[in-house]
C-alpha positions in Angstrom: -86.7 3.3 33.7 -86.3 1.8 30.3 -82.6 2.3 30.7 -82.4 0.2 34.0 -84.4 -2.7 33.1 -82.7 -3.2 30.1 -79.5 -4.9 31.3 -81.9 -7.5 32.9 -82.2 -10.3 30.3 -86.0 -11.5 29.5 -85.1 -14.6 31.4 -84.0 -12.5 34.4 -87.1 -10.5 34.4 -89.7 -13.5 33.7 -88.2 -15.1 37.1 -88.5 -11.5 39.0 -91.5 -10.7 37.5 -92.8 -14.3 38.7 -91.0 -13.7 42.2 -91.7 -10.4 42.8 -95.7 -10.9 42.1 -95.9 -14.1 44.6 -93.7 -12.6 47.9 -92.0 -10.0 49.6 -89.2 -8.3 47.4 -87.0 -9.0 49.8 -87.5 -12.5 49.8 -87.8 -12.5 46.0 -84.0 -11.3 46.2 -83.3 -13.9 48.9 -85.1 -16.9 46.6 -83.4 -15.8 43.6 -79.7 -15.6 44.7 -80.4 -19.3 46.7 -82.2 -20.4 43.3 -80.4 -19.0 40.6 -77.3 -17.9 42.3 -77.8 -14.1 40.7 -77.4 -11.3 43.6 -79.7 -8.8 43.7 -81.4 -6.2 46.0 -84.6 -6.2 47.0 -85.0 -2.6 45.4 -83.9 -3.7 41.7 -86.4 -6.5 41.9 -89.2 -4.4 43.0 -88.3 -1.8 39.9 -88.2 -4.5 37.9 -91.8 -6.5 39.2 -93.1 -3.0 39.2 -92.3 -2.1 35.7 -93.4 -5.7 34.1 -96.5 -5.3 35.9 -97.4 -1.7 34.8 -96.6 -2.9 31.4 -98.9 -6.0 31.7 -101.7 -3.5 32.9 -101.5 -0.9 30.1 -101.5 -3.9 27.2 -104.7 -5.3 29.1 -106.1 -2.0 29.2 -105.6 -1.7 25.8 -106.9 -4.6 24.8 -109.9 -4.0 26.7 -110.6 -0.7 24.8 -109.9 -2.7 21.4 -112.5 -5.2 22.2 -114.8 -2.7 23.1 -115.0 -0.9 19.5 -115.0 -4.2 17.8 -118.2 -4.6 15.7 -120.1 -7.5 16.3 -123.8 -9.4 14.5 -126.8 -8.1 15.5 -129.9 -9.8 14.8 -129.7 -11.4 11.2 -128.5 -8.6 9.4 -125.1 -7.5 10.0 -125.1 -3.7 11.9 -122.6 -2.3 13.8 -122.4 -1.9 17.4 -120.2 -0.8 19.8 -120.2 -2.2 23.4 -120.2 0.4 26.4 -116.7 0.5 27.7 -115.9 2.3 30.9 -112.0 3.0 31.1 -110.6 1.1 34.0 -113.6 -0.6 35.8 -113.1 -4.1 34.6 -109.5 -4.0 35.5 
């Protein structure tokens, strides 16, 4: 998949990404060949949307799990605790 979505410049994918999120793909591919004048089909942007967003969910994911060991103050002393982090539910 890598492989694919590499020939799309960040630019590229930052306007699919924003297109493919807000409409049909199809349309997407419609609005960004009457936009920007690039042709593509309505498959490539939804790979694209797809991957960006799966990538978007796994960094959120992980930042959710790092905020969740994170030590933080109790009381006046300093002590360690760790909030209780269920994988996936907030997301």
């Amino acid at each position: 998949m890598g492989a694919v979505l590499s020939s799309l410049s960040p630019g590229l994918r930052w306007m699919l990404a924003g297109l493919g999120s807000q409409e049909a793909f199809g349309q997407a591919r419609m609005d960004l060949a009457k936009l920007a004048g690039i042709p593509l089909t309505g498959k490539r942007v939804r790979r694209s949307s797809e991957a960006d967003g799966e990538r978007v969910r796994l960094e959120v994911a992980s930042s959710a799990q790092t905020a969740c060991r994170q030590p933080r103050r109790v009381g006046i002393k300093i002590g360690i605790s760790y909030r209780p982090c269920s994988p996936s539910s907030d997301l």
